[in-house]
C-alpha positions in Angstrom: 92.4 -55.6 -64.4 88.8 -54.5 -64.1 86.8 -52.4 -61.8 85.9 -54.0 -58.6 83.6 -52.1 -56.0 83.2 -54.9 -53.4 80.3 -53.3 -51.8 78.7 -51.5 -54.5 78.9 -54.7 -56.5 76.8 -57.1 -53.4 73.2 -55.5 -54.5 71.2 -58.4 -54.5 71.3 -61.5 -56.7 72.4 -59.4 -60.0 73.7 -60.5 -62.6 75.4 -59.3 -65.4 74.1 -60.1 -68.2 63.0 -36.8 -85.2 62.0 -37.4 -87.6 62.5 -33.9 -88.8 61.2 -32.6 -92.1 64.7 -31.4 -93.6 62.5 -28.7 -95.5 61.1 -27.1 -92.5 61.3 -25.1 -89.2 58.3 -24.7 -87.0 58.0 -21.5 -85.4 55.2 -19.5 -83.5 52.1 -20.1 -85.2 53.4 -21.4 -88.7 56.8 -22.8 -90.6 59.5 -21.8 -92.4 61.4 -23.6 -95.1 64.8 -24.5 -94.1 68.0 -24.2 -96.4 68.2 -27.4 -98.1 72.0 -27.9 -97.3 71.5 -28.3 -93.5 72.0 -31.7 -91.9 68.6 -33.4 -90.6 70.7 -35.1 -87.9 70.6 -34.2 -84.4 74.0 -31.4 -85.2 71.3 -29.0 -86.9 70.0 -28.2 -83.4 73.0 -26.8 -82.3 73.6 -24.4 -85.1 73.5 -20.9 -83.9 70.3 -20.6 -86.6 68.9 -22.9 -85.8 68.6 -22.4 -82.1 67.6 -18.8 -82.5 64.7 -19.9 -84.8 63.8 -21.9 -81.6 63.7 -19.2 -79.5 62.0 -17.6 -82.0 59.2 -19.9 -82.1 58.7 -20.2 -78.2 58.1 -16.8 -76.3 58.2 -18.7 -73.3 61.7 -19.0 -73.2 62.4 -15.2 -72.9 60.3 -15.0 -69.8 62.4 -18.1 -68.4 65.8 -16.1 -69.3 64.7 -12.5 -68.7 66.3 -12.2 -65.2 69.5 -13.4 -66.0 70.1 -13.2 -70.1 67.4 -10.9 -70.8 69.3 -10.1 -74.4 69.5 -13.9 -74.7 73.0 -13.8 -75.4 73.8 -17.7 -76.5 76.7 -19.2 -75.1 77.8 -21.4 -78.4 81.6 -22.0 -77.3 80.5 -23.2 -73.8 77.9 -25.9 -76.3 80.3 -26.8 -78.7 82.5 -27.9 -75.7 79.9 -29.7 -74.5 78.8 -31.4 -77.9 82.7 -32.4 -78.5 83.2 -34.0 -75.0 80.6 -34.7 -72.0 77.4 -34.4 -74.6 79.0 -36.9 -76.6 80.6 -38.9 -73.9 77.3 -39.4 -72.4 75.7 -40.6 -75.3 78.0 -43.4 -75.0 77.6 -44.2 -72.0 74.0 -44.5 -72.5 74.7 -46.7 -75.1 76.9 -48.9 -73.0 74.5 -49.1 -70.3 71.8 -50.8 -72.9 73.9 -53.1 -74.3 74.5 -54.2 -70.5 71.1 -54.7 -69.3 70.1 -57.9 -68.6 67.4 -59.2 -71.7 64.1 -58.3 -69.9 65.1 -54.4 -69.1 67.0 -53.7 -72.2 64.0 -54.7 -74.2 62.0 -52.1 -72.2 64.5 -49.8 -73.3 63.6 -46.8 -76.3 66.7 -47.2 -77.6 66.2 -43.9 -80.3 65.0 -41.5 -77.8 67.1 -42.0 -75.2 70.4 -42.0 -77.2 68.8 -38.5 -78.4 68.0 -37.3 -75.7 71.5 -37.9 -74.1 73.1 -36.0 -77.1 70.7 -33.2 -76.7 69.9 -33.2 -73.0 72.3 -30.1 -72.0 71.0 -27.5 -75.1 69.6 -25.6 -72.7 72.6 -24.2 -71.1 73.4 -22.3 -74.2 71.3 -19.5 -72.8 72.8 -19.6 -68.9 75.4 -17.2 -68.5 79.6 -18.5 -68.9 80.4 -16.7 -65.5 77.7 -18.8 -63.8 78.3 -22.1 -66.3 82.4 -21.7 -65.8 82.4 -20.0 -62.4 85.6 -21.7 -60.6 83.7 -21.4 -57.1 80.7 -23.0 -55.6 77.9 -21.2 -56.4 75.2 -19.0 -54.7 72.1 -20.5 -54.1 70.9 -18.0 -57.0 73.0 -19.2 -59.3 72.3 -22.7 -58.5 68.2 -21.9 -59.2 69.8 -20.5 -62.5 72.1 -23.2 -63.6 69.1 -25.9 -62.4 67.1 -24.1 -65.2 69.0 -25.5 -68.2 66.8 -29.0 -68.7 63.8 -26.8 -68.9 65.6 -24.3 -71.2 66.0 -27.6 -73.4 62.7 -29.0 -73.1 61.4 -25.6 -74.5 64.1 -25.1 -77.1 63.1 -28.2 -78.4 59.3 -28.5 -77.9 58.7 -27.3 -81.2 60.5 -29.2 -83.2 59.8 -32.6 -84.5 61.3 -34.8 -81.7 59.1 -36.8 -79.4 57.3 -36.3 -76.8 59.5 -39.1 -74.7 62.6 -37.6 -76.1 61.6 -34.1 -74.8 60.4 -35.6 -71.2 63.9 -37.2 -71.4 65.8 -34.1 -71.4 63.3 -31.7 -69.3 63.8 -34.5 -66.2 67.5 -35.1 -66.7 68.5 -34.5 -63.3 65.1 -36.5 -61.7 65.6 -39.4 -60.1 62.7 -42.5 -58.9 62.0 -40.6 -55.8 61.7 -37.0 -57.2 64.0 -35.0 -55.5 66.4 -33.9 -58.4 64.6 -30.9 -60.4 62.5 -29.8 -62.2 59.7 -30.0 -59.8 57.2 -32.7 -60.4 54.1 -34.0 -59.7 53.5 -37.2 -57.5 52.4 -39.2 -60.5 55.5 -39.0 -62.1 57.8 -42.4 -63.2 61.3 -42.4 -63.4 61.6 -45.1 -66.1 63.9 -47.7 -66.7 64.7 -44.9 -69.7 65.5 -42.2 -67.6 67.5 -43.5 -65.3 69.8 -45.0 -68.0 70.3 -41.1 -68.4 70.4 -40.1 -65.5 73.3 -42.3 -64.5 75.3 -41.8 -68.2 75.1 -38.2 -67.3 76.0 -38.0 -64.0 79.3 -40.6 -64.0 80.4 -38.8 -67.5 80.0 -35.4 -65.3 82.2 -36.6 -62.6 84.7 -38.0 -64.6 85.6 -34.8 -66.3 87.5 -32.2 -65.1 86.0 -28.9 -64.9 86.8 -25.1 -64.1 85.2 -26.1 -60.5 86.5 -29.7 -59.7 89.1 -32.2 -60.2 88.0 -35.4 -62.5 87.4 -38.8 -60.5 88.2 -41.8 -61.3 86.1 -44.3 -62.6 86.2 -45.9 -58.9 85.3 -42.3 -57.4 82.9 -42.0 -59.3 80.8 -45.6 -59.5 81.2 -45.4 -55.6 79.0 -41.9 -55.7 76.5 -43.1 -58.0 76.0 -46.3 -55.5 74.7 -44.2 -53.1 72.2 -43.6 -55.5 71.1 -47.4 -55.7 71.2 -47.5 -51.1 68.8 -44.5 -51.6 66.3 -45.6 -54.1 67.2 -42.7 -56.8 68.5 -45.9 -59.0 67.7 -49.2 -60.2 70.6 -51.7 -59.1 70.6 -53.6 -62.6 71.0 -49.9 -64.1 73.9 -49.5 -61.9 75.4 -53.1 -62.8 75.3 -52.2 -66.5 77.3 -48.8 -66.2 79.9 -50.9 -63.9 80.0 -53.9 -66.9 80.1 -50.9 -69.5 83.1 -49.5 -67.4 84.9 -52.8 -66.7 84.8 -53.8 -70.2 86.0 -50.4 -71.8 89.5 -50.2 -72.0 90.1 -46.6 -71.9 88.7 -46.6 -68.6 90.1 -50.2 -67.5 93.9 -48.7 -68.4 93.2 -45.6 -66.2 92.9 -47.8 -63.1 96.3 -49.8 -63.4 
């Protein structure tokens, strides 16, 4: 039996219908040649080595850290999990999102750079503290200005590598939305694309779906009924919002979970 959110479903008349050089590493001010055995995929970046040669190549990042990792101490378990289950899980949702666009949006969509960036898009909590990332209670307003500083953390572990520009934007403005109150800050000119709010939405049901050291999993239903308020209050495009529900509806892992 599939998903059915009566309200959430009456929006409107809708419808369902890096490179990388495997030879290099770019760090501050030159390269380095890379082994030859490591993967060009997407996995390389979350190599230990390969993430300290980022943060190797971006002084930036230790001023960003210095307050609360200032020995950058990289939280690799806490990734890993995250690579094997809500990294990975949002990926395909993204995926199932585009396939469920009606023809005019999904041809709007860059398909590469948004499945990267929804593989890639949490990197940067490897450098915020496990007590803060796994903290079972709701955290200070401190430690939510910490937490909130993981997309940047990506967007500068990344910078200097060979992914694109879109890609990068992608994963700095994860948790922005069309009217600009997620974070990080930004200016008035900027446009939540069709792109980014495919991420947006992968990210934030997969998120609420799992459990975690702080909260219970929803259920699809739960879930898709929180993200709708997203649609009443502009943050997300209503044929974005009919694709994850199609997506959902039509995959059977989550269609089981309901009867």
């Amino acid at each position: 039996m599939g998903l059915e959110i009566t309200n959430a479903l009456g929006v409107g008349a809708i419808q369902p219908n890096i490179y990388v050089n495997p030879n290099r590493y770019i760090t501050f001010g030159h390269e380095i040649t890379a082994d030859k055995f490591e993967s060009t995929s997407l996995e390389r970046y979350i190599s230990e080595a390969y993430i300290q040669k980022m943060i190797n190549s971006n002084p930036k990042i230790k001023k960003m850290v210095k307050d609360f990792n200032p020995d950058l101490k990289l939280n690799i378990k806490e990734l890993n999990d995250l690579k094997q289950n809500h990294m990975k899980d949002t990926q395909e949702i993204v995926k199932g999102i585009t396939d469920n666009l009606p023809f005019s949006l999904k041809n709007r969509v860059d398909i590469k750079s948004v499945e990267n960036a929804s593989y890639l898009h949490d990197i940067g909590k490897v450098l915020i503290p496990a007590e803060i990332l796994n903290k079972p209670d709701k955290l200070t307003e401190l430690e939510s200005e910490i937490m909130h500083k993981h997309s940047e953390l990506g967007y500068e572990l990344l910078k200097t590598t060979k992914l694109d520009e879109k890609t990068l934007n992608l994963i700095r403005n994860h948790h922005q939305n069309a009217k600009k109150t997620g974070y990080p800050w930004v200016n008035k000119d900027f446009n939540a694309d069709i792109n980014l709010q495919i991420l947006s939405a992968a990210d934030k049901y997969s998120a609420l779906t799992e459990k975690r050291t702080y909260k219970k999993e929803m259920s699809p239903k739960q879930a898709l009924t929180i993200i709708y308020q997203d649609v009443k209050d502009g943050k997300l495009h209503p044929f974005v919002f009919k694709a994850l529900v199609n997506y959902i509806n039509n995959n059977k892992t989550a269609v089981q979970s309901l009867s």
